[in-house]
C-alpha positions as CSV (number, residue, x, y, z in Angstrom):
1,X,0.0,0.0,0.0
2,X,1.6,3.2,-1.1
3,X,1.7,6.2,1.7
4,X,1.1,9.2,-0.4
5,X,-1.8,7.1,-2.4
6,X,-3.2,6.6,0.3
7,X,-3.5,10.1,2.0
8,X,-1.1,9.8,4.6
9,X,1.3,12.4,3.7
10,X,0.0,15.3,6.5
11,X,1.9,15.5,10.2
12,X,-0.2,13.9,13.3
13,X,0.3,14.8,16.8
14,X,-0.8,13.1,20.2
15,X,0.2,12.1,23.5
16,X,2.2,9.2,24.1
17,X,2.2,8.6,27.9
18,X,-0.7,7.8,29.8
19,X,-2.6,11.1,30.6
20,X,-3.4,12.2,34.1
21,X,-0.7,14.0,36.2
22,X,3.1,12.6,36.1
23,X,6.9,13.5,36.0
24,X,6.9,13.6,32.7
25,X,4.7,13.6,29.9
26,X,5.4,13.0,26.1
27,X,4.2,14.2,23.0
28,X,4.6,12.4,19.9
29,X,4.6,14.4,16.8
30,X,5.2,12.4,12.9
31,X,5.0,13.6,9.6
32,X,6.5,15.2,6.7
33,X,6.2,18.7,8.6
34,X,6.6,17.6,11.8
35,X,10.4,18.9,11.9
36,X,9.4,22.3,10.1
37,X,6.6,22.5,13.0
38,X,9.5,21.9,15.6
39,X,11.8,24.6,14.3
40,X,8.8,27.0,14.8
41,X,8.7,26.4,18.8
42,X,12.1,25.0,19.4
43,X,14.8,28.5,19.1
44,X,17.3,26.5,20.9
45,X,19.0,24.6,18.2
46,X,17.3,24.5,13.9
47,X,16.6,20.7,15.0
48,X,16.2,20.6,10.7
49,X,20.0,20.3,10.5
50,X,20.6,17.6,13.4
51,X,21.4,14.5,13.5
52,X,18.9,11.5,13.5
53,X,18.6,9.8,17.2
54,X,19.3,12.4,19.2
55,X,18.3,14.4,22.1
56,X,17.9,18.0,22.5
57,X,17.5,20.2,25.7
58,X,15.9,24.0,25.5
59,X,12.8,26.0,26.1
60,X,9.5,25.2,23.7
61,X,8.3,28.4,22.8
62,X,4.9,29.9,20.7
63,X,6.1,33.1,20.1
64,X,7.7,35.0,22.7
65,X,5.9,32.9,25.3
66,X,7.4,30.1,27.3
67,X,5.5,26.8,27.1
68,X,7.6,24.3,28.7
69,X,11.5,23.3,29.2
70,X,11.8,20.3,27.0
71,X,13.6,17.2,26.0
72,X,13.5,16.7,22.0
73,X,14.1,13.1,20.6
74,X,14.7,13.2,16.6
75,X,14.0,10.7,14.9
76,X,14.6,11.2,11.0
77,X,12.4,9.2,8.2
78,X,12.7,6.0,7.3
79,X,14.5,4.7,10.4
80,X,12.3,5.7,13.3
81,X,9.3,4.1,14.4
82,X,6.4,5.3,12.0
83,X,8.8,5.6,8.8
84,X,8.3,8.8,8.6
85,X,10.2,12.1,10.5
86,X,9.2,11.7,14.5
87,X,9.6,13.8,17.3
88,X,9.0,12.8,20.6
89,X,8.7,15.7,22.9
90,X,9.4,14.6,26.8
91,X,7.7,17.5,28.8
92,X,6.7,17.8,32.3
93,X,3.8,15.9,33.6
94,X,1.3,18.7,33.9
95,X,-2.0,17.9,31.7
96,X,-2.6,21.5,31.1
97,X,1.4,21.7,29.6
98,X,0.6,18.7,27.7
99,X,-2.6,20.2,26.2
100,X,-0.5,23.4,25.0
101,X,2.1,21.6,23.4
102,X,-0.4,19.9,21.4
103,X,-2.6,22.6,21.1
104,X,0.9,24.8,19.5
105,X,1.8,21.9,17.5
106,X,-2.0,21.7,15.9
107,X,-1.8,25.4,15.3
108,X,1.0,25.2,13.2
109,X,-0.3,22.8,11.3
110,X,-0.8,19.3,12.7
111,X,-3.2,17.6,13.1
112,X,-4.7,14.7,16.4
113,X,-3.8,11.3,15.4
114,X,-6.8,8.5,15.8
115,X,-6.2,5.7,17.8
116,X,-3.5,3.4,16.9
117,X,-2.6,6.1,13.9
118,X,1.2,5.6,14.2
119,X,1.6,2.7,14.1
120,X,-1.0,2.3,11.5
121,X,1.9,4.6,9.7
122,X,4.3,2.1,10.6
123,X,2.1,-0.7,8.7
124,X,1.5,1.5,5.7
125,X,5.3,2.7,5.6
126,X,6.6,-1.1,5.9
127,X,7.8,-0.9,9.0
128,X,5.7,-3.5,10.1
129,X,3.4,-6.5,9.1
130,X,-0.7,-6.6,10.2
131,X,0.6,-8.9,12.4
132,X,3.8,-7.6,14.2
133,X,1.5,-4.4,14.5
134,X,-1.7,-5.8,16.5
135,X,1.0,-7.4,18.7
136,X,2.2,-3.9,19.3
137,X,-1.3,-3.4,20.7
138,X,-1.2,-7.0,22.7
139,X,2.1,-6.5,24.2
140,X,0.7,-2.5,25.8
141,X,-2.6,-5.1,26.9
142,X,0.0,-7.6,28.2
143,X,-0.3,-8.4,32.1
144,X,1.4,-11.5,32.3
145,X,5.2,-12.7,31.8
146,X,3.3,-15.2,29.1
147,X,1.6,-12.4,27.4
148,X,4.0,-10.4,27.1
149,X,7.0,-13.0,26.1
150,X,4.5,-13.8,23.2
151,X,3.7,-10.4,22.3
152,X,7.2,-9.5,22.1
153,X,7.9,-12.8,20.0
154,X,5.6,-11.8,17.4
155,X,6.9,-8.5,16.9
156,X,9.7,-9.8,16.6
157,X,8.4,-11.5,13.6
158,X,8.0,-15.0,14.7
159,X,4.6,-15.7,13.1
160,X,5.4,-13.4,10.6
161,X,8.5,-15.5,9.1
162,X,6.2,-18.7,8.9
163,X,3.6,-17.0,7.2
164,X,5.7,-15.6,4.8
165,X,7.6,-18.5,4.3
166,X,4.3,-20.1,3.2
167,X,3.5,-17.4,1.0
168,X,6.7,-17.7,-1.2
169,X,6.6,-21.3,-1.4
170,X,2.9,-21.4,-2.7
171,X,3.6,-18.0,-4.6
172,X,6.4,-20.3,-6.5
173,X,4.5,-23.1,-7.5
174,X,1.5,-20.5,-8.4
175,X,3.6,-18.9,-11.0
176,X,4.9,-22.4,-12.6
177,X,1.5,-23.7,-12.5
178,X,0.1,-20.5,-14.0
179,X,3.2,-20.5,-16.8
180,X,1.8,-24.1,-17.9
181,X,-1.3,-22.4,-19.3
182,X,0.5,-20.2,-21.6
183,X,2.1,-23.6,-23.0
184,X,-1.4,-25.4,-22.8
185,X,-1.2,-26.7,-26.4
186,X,1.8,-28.5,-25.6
187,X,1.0,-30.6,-22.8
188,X,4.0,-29.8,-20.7
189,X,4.4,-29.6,-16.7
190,X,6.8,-26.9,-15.1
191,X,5.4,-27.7,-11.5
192,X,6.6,-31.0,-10.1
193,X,2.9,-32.5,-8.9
194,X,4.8,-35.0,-6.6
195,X,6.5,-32.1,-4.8
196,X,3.9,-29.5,-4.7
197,X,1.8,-31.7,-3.2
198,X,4.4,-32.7,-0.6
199,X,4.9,-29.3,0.2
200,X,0.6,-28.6,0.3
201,X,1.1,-31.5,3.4
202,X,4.0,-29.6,5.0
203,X,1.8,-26.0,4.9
204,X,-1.3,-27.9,6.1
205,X,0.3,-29.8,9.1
206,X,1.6,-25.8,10.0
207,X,-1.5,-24.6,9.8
208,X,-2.7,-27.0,11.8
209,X,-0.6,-26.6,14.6
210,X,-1.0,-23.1,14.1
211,X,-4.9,-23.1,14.6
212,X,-4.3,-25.8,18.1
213,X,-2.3,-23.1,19.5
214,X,-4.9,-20.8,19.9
215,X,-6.4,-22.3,22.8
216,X,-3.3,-21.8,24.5
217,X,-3.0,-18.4,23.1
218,X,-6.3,-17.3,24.0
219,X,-5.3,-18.3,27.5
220,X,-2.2,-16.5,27.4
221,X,-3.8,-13.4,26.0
222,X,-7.8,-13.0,28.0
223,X,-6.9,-15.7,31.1
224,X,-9.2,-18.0,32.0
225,X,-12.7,-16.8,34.2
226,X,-12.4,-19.6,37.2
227,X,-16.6,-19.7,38.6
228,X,-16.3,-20.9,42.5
229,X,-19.9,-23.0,43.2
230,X,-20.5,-24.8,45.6
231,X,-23.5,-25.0,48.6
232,X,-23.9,-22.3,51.5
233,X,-21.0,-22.7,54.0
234,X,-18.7,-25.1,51.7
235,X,-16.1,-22.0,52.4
236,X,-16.1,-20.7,48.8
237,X,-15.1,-17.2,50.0
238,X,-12.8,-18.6,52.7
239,X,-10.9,-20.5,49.3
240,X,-11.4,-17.1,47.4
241,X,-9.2,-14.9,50.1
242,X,-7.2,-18.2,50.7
243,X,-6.1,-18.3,47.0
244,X,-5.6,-14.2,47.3
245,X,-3.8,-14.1,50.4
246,X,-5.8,-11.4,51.4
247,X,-9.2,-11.1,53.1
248,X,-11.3,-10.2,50.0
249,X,-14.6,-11.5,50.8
250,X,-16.9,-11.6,53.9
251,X,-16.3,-14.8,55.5
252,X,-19.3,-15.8,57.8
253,X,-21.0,-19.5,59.7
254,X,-24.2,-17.7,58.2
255,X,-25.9,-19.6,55.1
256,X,-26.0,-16.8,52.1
257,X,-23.9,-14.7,53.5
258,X,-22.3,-13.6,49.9
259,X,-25.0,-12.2,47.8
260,X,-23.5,-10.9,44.7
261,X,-20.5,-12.3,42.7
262,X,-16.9,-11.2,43.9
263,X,-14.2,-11.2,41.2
264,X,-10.6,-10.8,41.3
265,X,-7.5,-12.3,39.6
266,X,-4.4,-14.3,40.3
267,X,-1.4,-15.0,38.2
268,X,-0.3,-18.9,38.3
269,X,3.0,-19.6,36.0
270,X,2.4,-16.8,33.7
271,X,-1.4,-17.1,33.6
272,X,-3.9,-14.9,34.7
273,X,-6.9,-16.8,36.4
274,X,-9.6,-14.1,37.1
275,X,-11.4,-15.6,40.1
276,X,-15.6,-15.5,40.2
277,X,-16.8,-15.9,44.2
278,X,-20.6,-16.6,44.0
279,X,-23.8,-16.8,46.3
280,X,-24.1,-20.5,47.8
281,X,-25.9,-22.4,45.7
282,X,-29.5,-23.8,47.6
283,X,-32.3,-25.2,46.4
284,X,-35.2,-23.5,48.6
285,X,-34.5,-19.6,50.4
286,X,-37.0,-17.1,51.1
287,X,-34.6,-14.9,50.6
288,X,-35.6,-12.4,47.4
289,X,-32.1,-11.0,47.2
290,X,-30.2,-14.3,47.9
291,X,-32.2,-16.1,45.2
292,X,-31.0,-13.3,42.8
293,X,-27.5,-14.2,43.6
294,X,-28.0,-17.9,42.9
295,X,-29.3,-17.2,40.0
296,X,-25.8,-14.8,39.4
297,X,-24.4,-17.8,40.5
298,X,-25.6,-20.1,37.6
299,X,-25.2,-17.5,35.0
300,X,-21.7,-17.6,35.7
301,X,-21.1,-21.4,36.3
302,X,-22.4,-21.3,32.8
303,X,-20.4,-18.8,31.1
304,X,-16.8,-20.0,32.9
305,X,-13.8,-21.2,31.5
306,X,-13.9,-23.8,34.3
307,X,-16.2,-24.4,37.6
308,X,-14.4,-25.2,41.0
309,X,-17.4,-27.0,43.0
310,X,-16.3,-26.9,46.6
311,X,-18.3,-29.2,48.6
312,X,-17.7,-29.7,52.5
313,X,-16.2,-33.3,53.0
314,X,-17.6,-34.7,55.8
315,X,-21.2,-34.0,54.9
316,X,-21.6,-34.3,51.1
317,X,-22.8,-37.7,50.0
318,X,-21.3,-39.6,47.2
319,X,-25.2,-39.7,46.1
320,X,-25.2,-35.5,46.3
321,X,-21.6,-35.5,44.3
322,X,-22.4,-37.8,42.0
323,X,-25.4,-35.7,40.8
324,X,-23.5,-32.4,40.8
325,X,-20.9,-34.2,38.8
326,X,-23.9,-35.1,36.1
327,X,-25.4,-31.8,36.0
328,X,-22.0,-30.5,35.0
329,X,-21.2,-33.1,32.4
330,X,-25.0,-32.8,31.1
331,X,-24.0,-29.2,30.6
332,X,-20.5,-29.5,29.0
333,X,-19.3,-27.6,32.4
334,X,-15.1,-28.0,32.5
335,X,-14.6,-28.3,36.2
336,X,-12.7,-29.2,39.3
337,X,-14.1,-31.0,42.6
338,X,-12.7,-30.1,45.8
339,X,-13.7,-31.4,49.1
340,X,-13.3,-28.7,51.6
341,X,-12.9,-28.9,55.6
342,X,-10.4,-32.0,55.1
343,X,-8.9,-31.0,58.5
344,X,-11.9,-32.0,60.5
345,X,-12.7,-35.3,59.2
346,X,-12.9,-37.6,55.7
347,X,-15.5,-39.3,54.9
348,X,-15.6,-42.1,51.7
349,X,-15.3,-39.0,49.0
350,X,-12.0,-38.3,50.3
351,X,-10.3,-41.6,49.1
352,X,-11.6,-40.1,45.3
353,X,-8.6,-39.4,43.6
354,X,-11.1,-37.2,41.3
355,X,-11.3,-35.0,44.2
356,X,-8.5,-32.2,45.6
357,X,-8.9,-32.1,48.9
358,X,-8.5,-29.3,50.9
359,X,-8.3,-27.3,54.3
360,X,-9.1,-23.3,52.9
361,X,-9.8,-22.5,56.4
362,X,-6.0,-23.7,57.2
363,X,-4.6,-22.8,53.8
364,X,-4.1,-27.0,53.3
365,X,-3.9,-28.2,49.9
366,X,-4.0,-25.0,48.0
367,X,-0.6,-25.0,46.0
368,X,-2.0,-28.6,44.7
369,X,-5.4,-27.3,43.6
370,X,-3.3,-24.1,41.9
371,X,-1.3,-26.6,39.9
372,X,-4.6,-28.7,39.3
373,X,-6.3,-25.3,38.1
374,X,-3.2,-24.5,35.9
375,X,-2.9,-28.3,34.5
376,X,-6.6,-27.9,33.4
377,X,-6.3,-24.7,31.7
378,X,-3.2,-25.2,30.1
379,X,-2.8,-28.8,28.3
380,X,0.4,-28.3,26.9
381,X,3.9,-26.7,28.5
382,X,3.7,-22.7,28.0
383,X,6.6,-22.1,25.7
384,X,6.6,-18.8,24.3
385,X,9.4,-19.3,22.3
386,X,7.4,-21.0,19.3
387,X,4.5,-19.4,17.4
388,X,1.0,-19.2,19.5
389,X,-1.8,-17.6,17.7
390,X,-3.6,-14.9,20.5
391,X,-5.6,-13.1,17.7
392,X,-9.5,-14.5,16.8
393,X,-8.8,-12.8,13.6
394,X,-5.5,-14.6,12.7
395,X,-7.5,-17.8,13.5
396,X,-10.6,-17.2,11.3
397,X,-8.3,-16.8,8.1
398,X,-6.4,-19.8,9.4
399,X,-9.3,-21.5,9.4
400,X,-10.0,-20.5,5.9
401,X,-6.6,-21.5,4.3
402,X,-6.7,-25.1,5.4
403,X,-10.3,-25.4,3.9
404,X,-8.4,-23.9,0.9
405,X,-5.0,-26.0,1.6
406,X,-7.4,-29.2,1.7
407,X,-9.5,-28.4,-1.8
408,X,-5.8,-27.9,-3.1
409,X,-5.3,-31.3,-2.2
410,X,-8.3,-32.9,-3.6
411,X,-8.0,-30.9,-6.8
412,X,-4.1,-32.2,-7.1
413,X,-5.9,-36.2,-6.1
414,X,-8.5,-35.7,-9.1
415,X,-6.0,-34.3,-11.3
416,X,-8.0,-31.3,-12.0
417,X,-7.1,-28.6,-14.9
418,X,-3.7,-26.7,-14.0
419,X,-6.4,-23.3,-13.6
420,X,-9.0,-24.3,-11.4
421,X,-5.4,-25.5,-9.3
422,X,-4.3,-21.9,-9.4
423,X,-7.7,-20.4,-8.5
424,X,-7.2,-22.7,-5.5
425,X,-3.9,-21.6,-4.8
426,X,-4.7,-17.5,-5.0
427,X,-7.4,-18.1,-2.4
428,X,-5.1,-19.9,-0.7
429,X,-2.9,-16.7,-0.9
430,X,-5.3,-14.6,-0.2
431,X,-6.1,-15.6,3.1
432,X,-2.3,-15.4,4.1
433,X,-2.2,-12.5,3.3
434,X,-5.5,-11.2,5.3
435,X,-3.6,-12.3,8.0
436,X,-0.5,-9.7,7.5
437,X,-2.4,-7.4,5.5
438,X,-0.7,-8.0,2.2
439,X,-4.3,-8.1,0.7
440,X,-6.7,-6.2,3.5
441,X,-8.7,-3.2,2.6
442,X,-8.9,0.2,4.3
443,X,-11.9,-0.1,6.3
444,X,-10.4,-3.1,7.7
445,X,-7.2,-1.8,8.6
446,X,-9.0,1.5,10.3
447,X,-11.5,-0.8,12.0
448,X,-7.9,-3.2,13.6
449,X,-6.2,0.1,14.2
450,X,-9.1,2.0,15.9
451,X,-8.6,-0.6,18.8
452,X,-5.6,0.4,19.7
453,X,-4.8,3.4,21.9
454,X,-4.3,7.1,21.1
455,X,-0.5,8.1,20.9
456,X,1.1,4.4,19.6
């Protein structure tokens, strides 16, 4: 996509750093007169005539009035992070200093950037791929060492180089399948069948292992939502502020004490767990706000990543367990059983190695049900040094090329005319390169980039 076709040839300005009161406060400024604009309000040094990467001390000035002691870092077009001329202006923290230096920099001729609009410009300038560019947005989202390892990995360009890897080698055999029509008369074969459909395998067995690691990416990237259910007085909020190490919730001997749902989060090896506390579940209450919870409480049993039933040990029955356990399968419900209160008694569910058993009340048995939870959520070994797929985008268009990658396949069993093949193999191209936005329109690249936040 070609900048100045596009319209992207005028100067943007916004703030980088969070806003609100700090330190320091910086101002991002990129475009082709974004060093002219400087010069205007920077007396100090004609910034025009400095070197690229470097930093520059003086007073930021509109006129003959004082704005704001500065820190200027240039950055000249193509190498700096939009392509284009940047200047990052490192201010003091004020929000009212921060509004004038953008408010000077607009007067002059700039103009607000829209969310995500430099590094939209990054994309458009080929400083990035659609892909290393919504990472840029996931590793800002990241809260977790897993997140962020994988964020950083495909910036880096680690899904990037296997896609485009793909793309050349299916681009190659495109072009020699598409050179045999020219030479139809003749009967002749410039793409080895044998290999290319070797090759349609190896890209298909990729994809594949590209689409499975979704689920683990989707962990990495949104956690997993953990429901805690279980009857009145099982200790569901006494495992919630166990789990926390903190007293979160209202811990009472009182049947329906906890009326609403409590949520908070944890981090177990890298993975955020975001923790759901709900009302005791109970059959009959005469309560009208209680039965509101329960019903809170089902609604979220329902919608969770995975259920942790607590049950108290010594007075559940096998018969009362063995019917939660159906209504949960019956349902498709993931969960995990765990007998609570183990330090009073056991009774015969505690032999069932199905079930964790734990103390909450004396913080026994919790680093096994952690590990339990994290084994459950994670089925494979979190290794962020190979590709895992984190965007529901990415995965819809993989989803598409192996239906493509797969009609390639039967077209190349039945032997089918070398041009329905290449129709086959463009739509096989052109989901690839939906992916990093070789082939993506302008509406959809505004609608990805709108996500992201103003200033990056």
């Amino acid at each position: 996509m070609n900048n100045k076709l596009s319209g992207w040839d005028d100067t943007i300005v916004a703030l980088a750093t969070a806003p609100g009161i700090a330190a320091i406060g910086v101002i991002r400024l990129s475009g082709q007169s974004a060093i002219e604009i400087i010069d205007k309000l920077f007396p100090s040094k004609e910034i025009s005539i400095q070197t690229s990467h470097t930093l520059h001390v003086g007073l930021l000035k509109d006129g003959n009035e004082v704005i704001d002691e500065v820190v200027l870092s240039l950055f000249k077009g193509p190498k700096s992070y939009t392509g284009e001329d940047t200047i990052e202006i490192s201010g003091h923290g004020s929000p009212y200093i921060q509004q004038q230096i953008i408010n000077t920099c607009i007067k002059y001729g700039a103009r607000l950037a829209k969310p995500g609009e430099f590094t939209q410009r990054a994309f458009i300038n080929g400083k990035l791929d659609l892909t290393q560019a919504e990472s840029v947005a996931d590793l800002i989202a990241s809260n977790t060492k897993a997140a962020q390892k994988t964020a950083i990995q495909n910036i880096r360009g680690g899904f990037s180089h296997q896609l485009k890897n793909m793309r050349e080698q299916l681009i190659k055999f495109s072009a020699l399948i598409e050179l045999e029509l020219d030479f139809a008369t003749e009967d002749v074969e410039f793409a080895d069948r044998t290999q290319f459909y070797n090759l349609i395998e190896e890209i298909a067995i990729a994809t594949q292992q590209l689409i499975t690691s979704f689920q683990l990416g989707n962990v990495i990237k949104n956690g997993v939502s953990v429901a805690i259910i279980g009857k009145p007085n099982a200790g569901k909020s006494t495992l919630l502020n166990c789990l926390l190490n903190e007293n979160r919730a209202i811990v009472s001997e009182i049947a329906g004490t906890t009326r609403d749902t409590i949520e908070e989060t944890i981090n177990i090896n890298g993975i955020l767990f975001r923790l759901i506390d709900t009302a005791g579940i109970r059959t009959q209450s005469q309560d009208i706000i209680e039965n509101i919870g329960i019903e809170k409480s089902l609604e979220k049993m329902n919608s969770a990543d995975i259920v942790l039933y607590i049950f108290d040990s010594n007075t559940e029955t096998s018969e009362e367990l063995a019917k939660q356990i159906h209504v949960f399968d019956d349902a498709g419900i993931k969960y995990l059983l765990v007998g609570n209160k183990s330090d009073i008694g056991k009774t015969e569910t505690s032999n069932d190695n199905s079930v964790i058993s734990i103390s909450a009340k004396e913080n026994n048995g919790i680093d096994i049900l952690k590990e339990k939870l994290y084994q459950s959520s994670v089925n494979s070994e979190v290794n962020t040094d190979n590709t895992v797929v984190t965007n529901a985008r990415h995965l819809q268009a993989l989803l598409k090329m192996k239906d493509s990658l797969a009609s390639i396949r039967e077209g190349l069993d039945q032997n089918i005319p070398g041009d329905l093949l290449a129709i086959e193999i463009r739509t096989c191209l052109f989901h690839l390169g939906d992916i990093t936005g070789e082939v993506t329109s302008e509406d959809k690249l505004d609608y990805i980039f709108s996500k992201f936040c103003i200033g990056k």
